[in-house]
C-alpha positions in Angstrom: -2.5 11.6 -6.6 -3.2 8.3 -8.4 -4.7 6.7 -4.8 -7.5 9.4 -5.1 -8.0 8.9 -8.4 -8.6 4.9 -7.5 -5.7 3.8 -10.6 -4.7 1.4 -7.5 -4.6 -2.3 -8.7 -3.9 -5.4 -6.3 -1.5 -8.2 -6.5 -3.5 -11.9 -5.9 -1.1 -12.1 -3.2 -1.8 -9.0 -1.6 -5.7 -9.3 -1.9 -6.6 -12.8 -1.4 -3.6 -14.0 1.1 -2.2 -11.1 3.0 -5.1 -8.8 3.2 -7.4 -11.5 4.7 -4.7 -12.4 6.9 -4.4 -9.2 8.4 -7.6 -7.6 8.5 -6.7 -5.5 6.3 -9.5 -3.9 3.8 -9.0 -2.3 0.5 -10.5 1.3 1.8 -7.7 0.7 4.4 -5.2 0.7 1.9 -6.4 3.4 0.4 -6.4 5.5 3.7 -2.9 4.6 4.4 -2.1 5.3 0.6 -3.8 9.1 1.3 -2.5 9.8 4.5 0.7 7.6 5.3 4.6 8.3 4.9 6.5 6.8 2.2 9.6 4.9 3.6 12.4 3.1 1.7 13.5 3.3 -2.0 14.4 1.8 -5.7 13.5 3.0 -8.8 13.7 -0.2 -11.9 12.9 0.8 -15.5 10.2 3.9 -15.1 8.7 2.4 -11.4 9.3 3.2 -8.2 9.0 0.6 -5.3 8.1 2.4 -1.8 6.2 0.6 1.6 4.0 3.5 2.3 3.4 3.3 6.6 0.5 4.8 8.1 -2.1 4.5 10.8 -5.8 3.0 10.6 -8.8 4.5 12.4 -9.7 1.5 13.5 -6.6 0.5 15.0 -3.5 1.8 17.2 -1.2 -0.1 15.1 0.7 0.8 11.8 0.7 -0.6 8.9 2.8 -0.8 5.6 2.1 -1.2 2.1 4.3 -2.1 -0.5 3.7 0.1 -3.6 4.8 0.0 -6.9 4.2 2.9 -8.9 4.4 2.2 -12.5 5.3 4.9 -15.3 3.2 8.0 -12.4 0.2 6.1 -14.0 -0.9 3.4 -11.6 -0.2 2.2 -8.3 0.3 -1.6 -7.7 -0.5 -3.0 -4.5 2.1 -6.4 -3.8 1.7 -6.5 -0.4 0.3 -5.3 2.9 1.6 -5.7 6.6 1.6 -4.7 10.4 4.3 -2.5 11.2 4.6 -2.8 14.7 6.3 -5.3 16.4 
């Protein structure tokens, strides 16, 4: 799995606006990366676009994070977001 193997990059939207915006830490993308559900779909020229939805430790809420996974070599991190309503 390329999350456990940290081949995760960040967008500068998702790390510097989104991710301070919500609280929302890079080893907490990485937990919802290992243990979340992937949701949606789209495949464009060899990558696959998925929100990946899981729970924090920290937190009852959910939260998504929309994953590109380029050529099953690298996952790029656009954005991150609350779930829940």
């Amino acid at each position: 799995m390329l999350a456990s193997q940290d081949k995760v990059s960040f967008t500068g939207h998702a790390l510097n606006e989104r991710m301070g915006e919500r609280g929302i830490r890079p080893k907490d993308v990485r937990q919802i990366l290992m243990r979340g559900d992937i949701d949606g779909d789209g495949r464009k020229s060899g990558e696959w676009k998925r929100l990946v939805v899981g729970k924090l430790d920290w937190t009852p809420r959910e939260a998504g994070v929309a994953t590109v996974v380029v050529r099953k070599d690298r996952l790029i991190i656009v954005t991150v977001e609350w779930t829940d309503p």
